[in-house]
Phi, psi and omega in degrees: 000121179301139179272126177261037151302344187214031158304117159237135176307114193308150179280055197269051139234008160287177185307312160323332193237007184298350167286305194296305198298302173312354137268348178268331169289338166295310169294288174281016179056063141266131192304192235239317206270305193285345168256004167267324170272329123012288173286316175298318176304322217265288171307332161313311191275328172318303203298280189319347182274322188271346180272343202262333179265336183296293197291339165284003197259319192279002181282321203287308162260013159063180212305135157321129154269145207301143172262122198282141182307320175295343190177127179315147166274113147285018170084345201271087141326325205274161190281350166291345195244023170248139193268138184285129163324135142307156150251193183278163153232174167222138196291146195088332175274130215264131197300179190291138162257041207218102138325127182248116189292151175250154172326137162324157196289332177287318176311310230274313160313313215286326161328302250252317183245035195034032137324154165276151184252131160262138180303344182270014195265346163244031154274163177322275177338308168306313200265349212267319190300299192290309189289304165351293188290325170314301207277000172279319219259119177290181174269345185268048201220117189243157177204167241242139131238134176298095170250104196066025185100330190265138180258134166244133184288144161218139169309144190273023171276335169301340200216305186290103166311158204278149191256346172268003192296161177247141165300164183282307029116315193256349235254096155330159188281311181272027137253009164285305166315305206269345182287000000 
């Protein structure tokens, strides 16, 4: 049920309602005015009756939960049933001809689980090293990780730190900026 609240009263002196009126003037004997008012008096106390059980309903089921502006909550949380954002473009413009490498899978984990990073794995360089190595390393390529006593398959894109990294510390000034 739509909240009806954002109900507006119909124009029942339009064409749509000519018939009605035109049997209420006939039946109670009224003039054009007293049966548009009429039709108004009825509909008002209909609406307020119908605005007075909505807002007792929602008293009832205590505050909505928020909806995001962008789109109905369809119940699906999970990252398989949400569809990757489009960006925008513009017609006539030629798409970017430049990829911009993204950090490695290992940064992006170590982050991911507030570890420390050394900055030079999100520099030109850091990110130019992780795509080189992403497209050498297949995805089906596992490696032994130790967690608590327990041995674990993990992909080795998960686990291997990069063998070119710089320290921070060793980090040019200007690969400090671009990082």
């Amino acid at each position: 049920m739509a909240d009806p609240n954002h109900e507006q009263c119909p124009d029942f002196e339009s064409a749509a309602f000519h018939k009605i009126r035109e049997a209420m003037m006939a039946t109670l004997d009224l003039n054009l005015e007293q049966a548009v008012a009429h039709l108004h008096t009825a509909w008002d106390d209909d609406h307020q009756h119908t605005v007075d059980k909505w807002n007792a309903r929602c008293q009832a089921e205590g505050p909505a939960p928020r909806q995001e502006v962008k789109g109905l909550d369809d119940g699906c949380h999970d990252t398989e049933c949400k569809k990757p954002q489009m960006a925008d473009f513009t017609i006539g413009h030629p798409p970017p001809s430049i990829i911009v490498n993204r950090p490695s899978q290992y940064t992006t984990n170590k982050l991911a689980s507030c570890n420390y990073v050394e900055l030079w794995y999100f520099s030109p360089e850091g990110c130019n090293d992780a795509a080189k190595h992403t497209r050498s390393n297949a995805n089906d390529t596992f490696g032994i990780s130790s967690t608590n006593d327990l041995l674990t398959l993990r992909p080795v894109a998960l686990v291997k730190a990069s063998q070119n990294v710089h320290m921070d510390h060793n980090l040019t000034f200007s690969e400090f900026l671009q990082a």
